[in-house]
N, CA, C and O atoms as a Maestro MAE file, in Angstrom:
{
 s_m_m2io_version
 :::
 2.0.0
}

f_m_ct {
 s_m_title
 :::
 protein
 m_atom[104] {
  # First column is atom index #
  i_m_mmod_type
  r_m_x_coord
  r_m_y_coord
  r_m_z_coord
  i_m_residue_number
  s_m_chain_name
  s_m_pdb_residue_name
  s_m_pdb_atom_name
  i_m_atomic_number
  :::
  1 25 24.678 0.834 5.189 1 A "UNK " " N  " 7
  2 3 24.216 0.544 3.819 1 A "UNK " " CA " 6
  3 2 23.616 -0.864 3.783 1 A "UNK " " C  " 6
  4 15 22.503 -1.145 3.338 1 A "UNK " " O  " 8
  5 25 24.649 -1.845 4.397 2 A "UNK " " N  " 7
  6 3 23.887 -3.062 4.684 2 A "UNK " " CA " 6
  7 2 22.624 -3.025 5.308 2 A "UNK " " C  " 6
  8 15 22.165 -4.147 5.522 2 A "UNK " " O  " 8
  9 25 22.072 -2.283 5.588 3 A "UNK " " N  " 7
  10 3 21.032 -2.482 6.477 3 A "UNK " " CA " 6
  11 2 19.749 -2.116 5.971 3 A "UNK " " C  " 6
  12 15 18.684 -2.734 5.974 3 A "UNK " " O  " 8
  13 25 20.130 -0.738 5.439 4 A "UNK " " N  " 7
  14 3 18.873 -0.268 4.408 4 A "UNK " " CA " 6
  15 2 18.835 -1.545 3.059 4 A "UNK " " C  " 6
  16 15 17.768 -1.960 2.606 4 A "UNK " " O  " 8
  17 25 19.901 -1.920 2.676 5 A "UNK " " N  " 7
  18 3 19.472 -2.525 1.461 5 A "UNK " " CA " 6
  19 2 18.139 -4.120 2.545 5 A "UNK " " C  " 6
  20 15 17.050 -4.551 2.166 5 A "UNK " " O  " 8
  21 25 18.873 -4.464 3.719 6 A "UNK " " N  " 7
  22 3 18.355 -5.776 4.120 6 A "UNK " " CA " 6
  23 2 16.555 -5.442 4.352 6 A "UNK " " C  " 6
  24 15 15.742 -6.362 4.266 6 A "UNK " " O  " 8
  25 25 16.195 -4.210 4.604 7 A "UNK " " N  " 7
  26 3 15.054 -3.577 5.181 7 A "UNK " " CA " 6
  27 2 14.272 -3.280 3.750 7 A "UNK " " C  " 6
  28 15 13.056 -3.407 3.610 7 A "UNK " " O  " 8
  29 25 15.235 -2.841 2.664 8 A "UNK " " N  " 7
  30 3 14.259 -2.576 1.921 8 A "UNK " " CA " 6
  31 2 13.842 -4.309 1.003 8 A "UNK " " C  " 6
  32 15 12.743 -4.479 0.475 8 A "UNK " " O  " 8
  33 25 14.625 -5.079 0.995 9 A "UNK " " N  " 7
  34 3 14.636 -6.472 0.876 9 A "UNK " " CA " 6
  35 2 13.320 -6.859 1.172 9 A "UNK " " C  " 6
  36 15 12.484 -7.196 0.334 9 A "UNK " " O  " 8
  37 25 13.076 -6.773 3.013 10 A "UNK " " N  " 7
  38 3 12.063 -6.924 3.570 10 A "UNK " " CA " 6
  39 2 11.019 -6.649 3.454 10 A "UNK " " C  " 6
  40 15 10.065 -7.414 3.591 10 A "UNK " " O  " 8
  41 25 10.958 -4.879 3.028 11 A "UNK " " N  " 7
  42 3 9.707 -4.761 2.722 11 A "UNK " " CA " 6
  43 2 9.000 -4.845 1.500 11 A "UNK " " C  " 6
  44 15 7.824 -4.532 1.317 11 A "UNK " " O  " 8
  45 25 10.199 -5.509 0.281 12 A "UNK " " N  " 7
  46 3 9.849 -6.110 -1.027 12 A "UNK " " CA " 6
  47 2 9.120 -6.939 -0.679 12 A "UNK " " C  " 6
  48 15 8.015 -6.865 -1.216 12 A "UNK " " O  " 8
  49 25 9.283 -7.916 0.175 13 A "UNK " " N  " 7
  50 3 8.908 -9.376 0.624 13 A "UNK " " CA " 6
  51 2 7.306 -9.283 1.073 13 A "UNK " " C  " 6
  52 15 6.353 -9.733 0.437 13 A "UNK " " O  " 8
  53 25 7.281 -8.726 2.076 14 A "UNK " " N  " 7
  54 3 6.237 -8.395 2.950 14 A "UNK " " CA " 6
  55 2 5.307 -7.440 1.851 14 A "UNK " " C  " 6
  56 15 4.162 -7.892 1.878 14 A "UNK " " O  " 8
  57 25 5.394 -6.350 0.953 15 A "UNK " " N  " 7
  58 3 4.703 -6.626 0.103 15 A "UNK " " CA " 6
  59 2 4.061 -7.390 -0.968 15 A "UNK " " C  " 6
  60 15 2.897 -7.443 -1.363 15 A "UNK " " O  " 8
  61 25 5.396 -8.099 -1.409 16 A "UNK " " N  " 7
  62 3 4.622 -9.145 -2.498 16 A "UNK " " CA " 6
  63 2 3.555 -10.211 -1.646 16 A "UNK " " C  " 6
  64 15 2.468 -10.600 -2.073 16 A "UNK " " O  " 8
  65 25 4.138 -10.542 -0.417 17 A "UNK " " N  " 7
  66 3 2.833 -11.241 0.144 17 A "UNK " " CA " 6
  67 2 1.513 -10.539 0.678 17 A "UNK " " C  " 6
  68 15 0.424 -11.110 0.723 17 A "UNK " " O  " 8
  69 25 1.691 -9.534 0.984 18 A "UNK " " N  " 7
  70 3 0.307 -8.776 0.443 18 A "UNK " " CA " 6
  71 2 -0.009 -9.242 -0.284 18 A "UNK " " C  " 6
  72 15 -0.629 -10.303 -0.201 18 A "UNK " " O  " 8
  73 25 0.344 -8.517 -1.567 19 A "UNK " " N  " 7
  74 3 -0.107 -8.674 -2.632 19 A "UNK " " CA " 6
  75 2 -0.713 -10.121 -3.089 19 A "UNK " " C  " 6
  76 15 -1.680 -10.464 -3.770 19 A "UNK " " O  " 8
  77 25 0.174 -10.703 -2.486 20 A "UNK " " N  " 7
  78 3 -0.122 -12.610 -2.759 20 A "UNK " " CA " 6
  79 2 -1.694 -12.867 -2.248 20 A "UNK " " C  " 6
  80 15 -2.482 -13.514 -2.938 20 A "UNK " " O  " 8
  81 25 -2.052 -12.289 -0.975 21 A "UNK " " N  " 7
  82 3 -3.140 -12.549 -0.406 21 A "UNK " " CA " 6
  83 2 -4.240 -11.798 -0.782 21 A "UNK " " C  " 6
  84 15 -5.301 -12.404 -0.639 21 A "UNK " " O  " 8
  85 25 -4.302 -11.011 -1.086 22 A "UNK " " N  " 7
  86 3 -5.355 -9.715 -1.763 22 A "UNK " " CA " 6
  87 2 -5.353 -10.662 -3.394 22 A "UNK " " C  " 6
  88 15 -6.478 -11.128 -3.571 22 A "UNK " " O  " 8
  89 25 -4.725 -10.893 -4.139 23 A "UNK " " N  " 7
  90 3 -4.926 -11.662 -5.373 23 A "UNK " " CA " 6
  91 2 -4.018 -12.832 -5.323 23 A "UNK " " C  " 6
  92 15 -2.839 -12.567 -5.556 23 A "UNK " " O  " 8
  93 25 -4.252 -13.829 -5.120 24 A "UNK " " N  " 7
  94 3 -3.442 -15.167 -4.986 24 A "UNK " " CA " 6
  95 2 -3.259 -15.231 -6.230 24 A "UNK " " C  " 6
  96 15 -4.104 -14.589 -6.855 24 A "UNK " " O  " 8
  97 25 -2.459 -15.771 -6.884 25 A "UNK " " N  " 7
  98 3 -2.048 -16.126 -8.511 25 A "UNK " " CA " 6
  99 2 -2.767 -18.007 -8.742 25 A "UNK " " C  " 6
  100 15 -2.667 -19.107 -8.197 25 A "UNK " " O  " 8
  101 25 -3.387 -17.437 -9.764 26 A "UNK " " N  " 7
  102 3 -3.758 -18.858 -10.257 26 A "UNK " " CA " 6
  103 2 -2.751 -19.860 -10.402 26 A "UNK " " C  " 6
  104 15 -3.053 -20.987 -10.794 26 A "UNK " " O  " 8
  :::
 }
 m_bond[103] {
  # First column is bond index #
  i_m_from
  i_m_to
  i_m_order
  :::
  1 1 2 1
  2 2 3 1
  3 3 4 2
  4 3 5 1
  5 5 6 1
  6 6 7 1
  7 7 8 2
  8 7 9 1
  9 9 10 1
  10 10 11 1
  11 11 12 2
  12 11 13 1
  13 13 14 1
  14 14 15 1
  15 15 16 2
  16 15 17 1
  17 17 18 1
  18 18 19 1
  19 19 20 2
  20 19 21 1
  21 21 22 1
  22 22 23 1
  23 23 24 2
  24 23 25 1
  25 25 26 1
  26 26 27 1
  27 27 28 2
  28 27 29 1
  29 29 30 1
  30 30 31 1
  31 31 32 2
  32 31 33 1
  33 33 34 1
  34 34 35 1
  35 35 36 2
  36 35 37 1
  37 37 38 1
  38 38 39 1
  39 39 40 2
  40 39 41 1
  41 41 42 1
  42 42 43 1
  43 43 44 2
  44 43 45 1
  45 45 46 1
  46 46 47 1
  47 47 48 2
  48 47 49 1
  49 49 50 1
  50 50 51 1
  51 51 52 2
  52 51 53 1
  53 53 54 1
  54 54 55 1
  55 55 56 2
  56 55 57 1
  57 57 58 1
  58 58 59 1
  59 59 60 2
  60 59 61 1
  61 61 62 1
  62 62 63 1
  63 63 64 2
  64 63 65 1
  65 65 66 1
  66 66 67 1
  67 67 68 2
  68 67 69 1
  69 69 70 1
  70 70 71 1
  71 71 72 2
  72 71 73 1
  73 73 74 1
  74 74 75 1
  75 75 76 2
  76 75 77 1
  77 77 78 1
  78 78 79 1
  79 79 80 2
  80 79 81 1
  81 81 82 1
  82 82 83 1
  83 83 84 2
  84 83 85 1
  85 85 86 1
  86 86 87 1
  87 87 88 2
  88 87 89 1
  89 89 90 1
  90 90 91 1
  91 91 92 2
  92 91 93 1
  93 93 94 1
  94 94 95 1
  95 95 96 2
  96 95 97 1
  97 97 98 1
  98 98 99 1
  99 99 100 2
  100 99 101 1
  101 101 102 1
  102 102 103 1
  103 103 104 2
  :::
 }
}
């Protein structure tokens, strides 16, 4: 359980910085 929650953590992360780079926030 620890593990899926740490992975899905990760790939919160690793999307929002997508996201960060495709539209940087003013």
């Amino acid at each position: 359980k620890t593990n899926e929650n740490v992975i899905s953590w990760l790939n919160k992360q690793l999307n929002e910085n997508q996201l960060s780079r495709k539209a940087p926030s003013p």
